[in-house]
N, C-alpha and C positions, 0 to 999 in steps of 0.2 A: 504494500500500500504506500500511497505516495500522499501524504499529509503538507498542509500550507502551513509552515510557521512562523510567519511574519508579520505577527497579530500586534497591536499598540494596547495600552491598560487605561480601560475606561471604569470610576469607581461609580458606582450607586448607592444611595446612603437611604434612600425616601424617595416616595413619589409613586408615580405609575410606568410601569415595564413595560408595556407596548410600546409607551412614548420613548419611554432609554432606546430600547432594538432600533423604531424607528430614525432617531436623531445617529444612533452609533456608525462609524466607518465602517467601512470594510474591513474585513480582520483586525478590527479591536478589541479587548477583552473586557468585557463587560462582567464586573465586579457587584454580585445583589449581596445584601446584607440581609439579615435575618428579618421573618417575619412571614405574615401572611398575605397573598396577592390573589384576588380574587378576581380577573378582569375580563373572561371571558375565554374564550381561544387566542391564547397568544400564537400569533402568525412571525415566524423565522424566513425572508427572503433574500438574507445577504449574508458573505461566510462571517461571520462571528465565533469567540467562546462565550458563552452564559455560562458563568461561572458562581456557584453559589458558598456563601461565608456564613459559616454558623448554620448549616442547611435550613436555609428559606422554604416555606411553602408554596406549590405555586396549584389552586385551587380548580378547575373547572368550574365547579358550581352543576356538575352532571347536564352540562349542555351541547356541546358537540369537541372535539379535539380541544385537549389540555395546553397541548403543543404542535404546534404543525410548523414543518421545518418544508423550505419550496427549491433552498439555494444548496450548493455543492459547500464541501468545506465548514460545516456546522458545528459548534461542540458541544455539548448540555453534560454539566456534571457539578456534582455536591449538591441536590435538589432534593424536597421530598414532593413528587409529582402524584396529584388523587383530583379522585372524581371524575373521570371523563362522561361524556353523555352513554344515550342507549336511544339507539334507532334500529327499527324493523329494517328500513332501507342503505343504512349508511355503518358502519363500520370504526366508529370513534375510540382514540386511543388517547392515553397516560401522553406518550410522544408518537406523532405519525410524522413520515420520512415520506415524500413522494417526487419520483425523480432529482433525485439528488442522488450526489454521492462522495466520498471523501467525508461519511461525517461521525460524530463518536459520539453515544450515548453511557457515560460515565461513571462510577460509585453517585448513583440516584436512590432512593427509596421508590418506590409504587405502591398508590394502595388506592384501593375501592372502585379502580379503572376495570373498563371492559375488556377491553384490549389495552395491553401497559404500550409495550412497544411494536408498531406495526411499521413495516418499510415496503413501498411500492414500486417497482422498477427505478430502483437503488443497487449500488454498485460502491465496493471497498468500503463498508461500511462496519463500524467496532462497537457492539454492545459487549460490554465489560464491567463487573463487578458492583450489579444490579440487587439489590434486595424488593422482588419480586411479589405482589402480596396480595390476594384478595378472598373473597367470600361469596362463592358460586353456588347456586342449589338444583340451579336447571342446566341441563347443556343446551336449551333453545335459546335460552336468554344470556349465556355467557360468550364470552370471546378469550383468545388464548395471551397467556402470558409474551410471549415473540411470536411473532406474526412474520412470516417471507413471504413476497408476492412476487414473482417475477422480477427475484433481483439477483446479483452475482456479487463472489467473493466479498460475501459474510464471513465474520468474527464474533463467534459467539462464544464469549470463556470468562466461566468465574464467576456467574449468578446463579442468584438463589429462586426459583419459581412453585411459586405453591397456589395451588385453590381456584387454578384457571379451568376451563374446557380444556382446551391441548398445551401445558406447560412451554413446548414450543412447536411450530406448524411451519412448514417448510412444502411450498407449492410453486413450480416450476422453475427454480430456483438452486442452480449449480456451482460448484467451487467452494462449497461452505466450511468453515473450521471450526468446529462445534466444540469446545472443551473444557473440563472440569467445572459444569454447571450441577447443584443439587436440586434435582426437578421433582417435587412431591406431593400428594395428594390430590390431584388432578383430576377431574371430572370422569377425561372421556381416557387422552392419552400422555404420558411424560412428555413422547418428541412425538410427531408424524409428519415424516417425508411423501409426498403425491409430486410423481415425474418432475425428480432432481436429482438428476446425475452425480456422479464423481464429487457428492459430500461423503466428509469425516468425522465422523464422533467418537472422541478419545475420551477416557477417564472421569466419564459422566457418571453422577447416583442418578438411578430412578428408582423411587419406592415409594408403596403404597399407592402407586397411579393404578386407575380399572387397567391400564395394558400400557407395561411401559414403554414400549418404542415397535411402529405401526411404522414399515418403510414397504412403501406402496408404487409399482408402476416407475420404477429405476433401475439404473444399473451403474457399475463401479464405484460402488460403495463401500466403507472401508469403516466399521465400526472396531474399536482396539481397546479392550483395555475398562470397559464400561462394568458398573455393578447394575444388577436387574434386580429389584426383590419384592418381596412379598405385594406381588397383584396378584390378589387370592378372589375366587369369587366366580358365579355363572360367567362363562367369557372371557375370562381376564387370561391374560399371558403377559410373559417377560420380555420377549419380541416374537411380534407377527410380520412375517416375509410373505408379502404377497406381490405375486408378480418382478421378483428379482432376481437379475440374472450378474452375473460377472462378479460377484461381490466378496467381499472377506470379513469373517465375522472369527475373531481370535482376540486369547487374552481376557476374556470377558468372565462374569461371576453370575452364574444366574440359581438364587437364593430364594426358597421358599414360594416359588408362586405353583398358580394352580395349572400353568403348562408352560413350561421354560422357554417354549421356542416352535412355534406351528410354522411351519411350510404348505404354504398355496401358492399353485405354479413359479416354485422356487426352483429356477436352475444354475446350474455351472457354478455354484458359489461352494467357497470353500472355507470348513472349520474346522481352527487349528488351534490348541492348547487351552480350551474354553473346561469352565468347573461349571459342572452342572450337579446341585445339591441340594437334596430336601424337598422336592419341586412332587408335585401330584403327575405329572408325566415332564418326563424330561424333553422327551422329541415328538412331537404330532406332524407326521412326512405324509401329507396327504397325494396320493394318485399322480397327480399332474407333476408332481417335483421331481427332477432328475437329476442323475449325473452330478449330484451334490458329493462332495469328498466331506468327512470326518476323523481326522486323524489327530491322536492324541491329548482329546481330550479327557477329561476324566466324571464318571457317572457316579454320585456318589449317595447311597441311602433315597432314593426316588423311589414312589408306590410305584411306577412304570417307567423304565428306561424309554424304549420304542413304542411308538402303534404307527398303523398305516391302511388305510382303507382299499389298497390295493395288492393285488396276485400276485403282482412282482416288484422289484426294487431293481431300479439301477445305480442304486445311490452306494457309494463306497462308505465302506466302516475299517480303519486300519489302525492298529497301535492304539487304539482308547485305552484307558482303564475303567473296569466294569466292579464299583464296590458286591455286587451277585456274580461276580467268576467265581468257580468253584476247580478251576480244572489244575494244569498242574506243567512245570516247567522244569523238564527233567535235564537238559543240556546248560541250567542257569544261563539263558541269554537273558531274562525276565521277560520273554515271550511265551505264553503258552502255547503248550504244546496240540490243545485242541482249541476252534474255532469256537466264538460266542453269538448265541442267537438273543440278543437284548428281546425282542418283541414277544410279552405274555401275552397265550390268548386272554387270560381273564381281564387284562388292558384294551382288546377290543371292545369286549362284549362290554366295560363301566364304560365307554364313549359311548357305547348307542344307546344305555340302557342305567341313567347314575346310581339307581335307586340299589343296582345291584353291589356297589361298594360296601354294603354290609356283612358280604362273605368272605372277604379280602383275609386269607389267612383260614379259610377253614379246610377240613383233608380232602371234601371233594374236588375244589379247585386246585390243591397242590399236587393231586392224582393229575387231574385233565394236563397241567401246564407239565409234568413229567412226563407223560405221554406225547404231547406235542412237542417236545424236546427232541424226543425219541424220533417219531415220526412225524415230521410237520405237514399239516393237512390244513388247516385254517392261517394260518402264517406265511408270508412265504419263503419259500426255502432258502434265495439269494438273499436274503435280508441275515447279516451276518456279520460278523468283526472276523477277517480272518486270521488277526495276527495279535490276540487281546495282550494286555500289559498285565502284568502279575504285579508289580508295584507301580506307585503313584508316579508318572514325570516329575522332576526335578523343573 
């Protein structure tokens, strides 16, 4: 990113902020002082820093945009930014960005906004070190903490978002660098990508979202490194892959939820060195998903490793560790020496049928799933680890 820093220092002590913006130069640094400013939609049409001391409020009054930024080169930081409006037809935010680019939204507070920060066919633009905040009870009526619309090379690292619709939302919108945001309790999703290519999310928390990371209709995606937990509940998963191709999902922790990780027409993507642990199923590899590699990561205490709604697999299983290996590694490579079939039937039949998890653990099911071990007939047979780990990766 290529930032203007040739800014002058304009002080404000008192008064009305529209008029400061209006009167200030072009890259001056406009200096607010503490307090409350209630003035409507303050409108941003020239590069400026707003820069806030003793963080100033700066109010909506729940009428339309808090902050609306129009020029390239913008900066808003040290603010406590609330109340944006709420329209059936329009889309109001904490701070909106709309064609611009070059601009940085800063260590700001948000609260009680619809949409905190939304950017519209914007480009290099840095949300950074954002305390994120609000009180959502519908998803009809909420809107998401970061908002992408058809913008490129975003910066997204180091805020905190709680209590939105989608924590952050990312829609046709490529080149993104997503990292070490805690994204929490969130209506619908933590992150969700719709056709945005070649983003990265590093060392992200999402917990306690209904589904922490929905990446929908992309490809060259590169999530690394990221914690998933506890989205327990009808529905919920740790991430949902629907429609991704080319992509890499490795490094990652995915903790406690009620399905670790669903694939719907999820191909060519590969997963490497991921802990999958505690989770009500670990992998839901529906029909349509192919040609996905899994290597090396590790399964650990899951009611169900595998299910798959389909006859056959072409999906690769190699080098995992499977905390239910039971087999045995007689040349100590730490390979067993027999292949692992992760997929119980009794993990079919609790998807089609939930009510049936009250048998989980009784001798007729541990009969059936030794039998299908034996001779698999409902499973299918290529669904296999051919090379399982007898201890954990290092």
């Amino acid at each position: 990113m290529k930032w203007i820093l040739c800014f002058f220092s304009l002080q404000l002590f008192s008064g009305n902020l529209q008029e400061l913006i209006r009167n200030a130069k072009p890259f001056e640094i406009v200096n607010v002082d503490s307090g409350v400013y209630r003035e409507g939609m303050i409108v941003i049409d020239k590069p400026i820093i707003l820069k806030g001391i003793g963080r100033p409020v700066i109010d909506g009054s729940k009428q339309k945009n808090v902050i609306k930024i129009t020029s390239s080169n913008v900066t808003i930081e040290g603010f406590e930014i609330r109340a944006s409006g709420y329209s059936d037809i329009a889309e109001y935010a904490g701070v909106r960005i709309e064609n611009a680019n070059n601009c940085i939204v800063r260590n700001n507070i948000f609260k009680e906004n619809v949409y905190s920060v939304y950017l519209a066919k914007a480009e290099n633009c840095l949300i950074e070190n954002n305390d994120i905040h609000t009180v959502s009870n519908r998803e009809a009526t909420s809107g998401n903490g970061i908002h992408l619309w058809n913008s490129k090379n975003t910066k997204i690292v180091n805020n905190s978002i709680e209590g939105h619709r989608d924590g952050i939302y990312i829609e046709f919108s490529g080149d993104s660098w997503i990292k070490g945001n805690s994204v929490k309790h969130n209506i619908r999703y933590g992150l969700h990508f719709m056709y945005s290519h070649g983003n990265q999310y590093i060392e992200n928390i999402f917990s306690e979202n209904q589904t922490g990371v929905a990446v929908m209709y992309s490809k060259h995606v590169h999530m690394l490194k990221n914690r998933f937990e506890k989205s327990w509940g009808h529905a919920s998963y740790g991430l949902l892959l629907k429609d991704i191709t080319d992509s890499v999902i490795s490094g990652n922790v995915f903790f406690g939820n009620t399905v670790a990780v669903l694939l719907d027409a999820a191909n060519r993507n590969r997963f490497y060195n991921n802990t999958l642990e505690k989770n009500g199923w670990a992998l839901r590899i529906l029909g349509n998903s192919e040609e996905n590699l899994f290597k090396r990561n590790q399964f650990i205490s899951n009611f169900f490793e595998v299910t798959t709604n389909s006859e056959k697999s072409t999906n690769d299983f190699k080098n995992n560790f499977w905390s239910t290996y039971r087999g045995y590694d007689l040349d100590k490579d730490n390979v067993g020496d027999q292949p692992f079939r992760p997929m119980k039937i009794f993990g079919l039949w609790v998807a089609k049928f939930p009510e049936l998890v009250v048998l989980l653990g009784s001798p007729i099911v541990e009969f059936l799933e030794i039998a299908e071990r034996v001779l698999p007939i409902l499973t299918p047979i290529n669904l296999l680890d051919s090379a399982p780990l007898i201890r954990r990766p290092s």
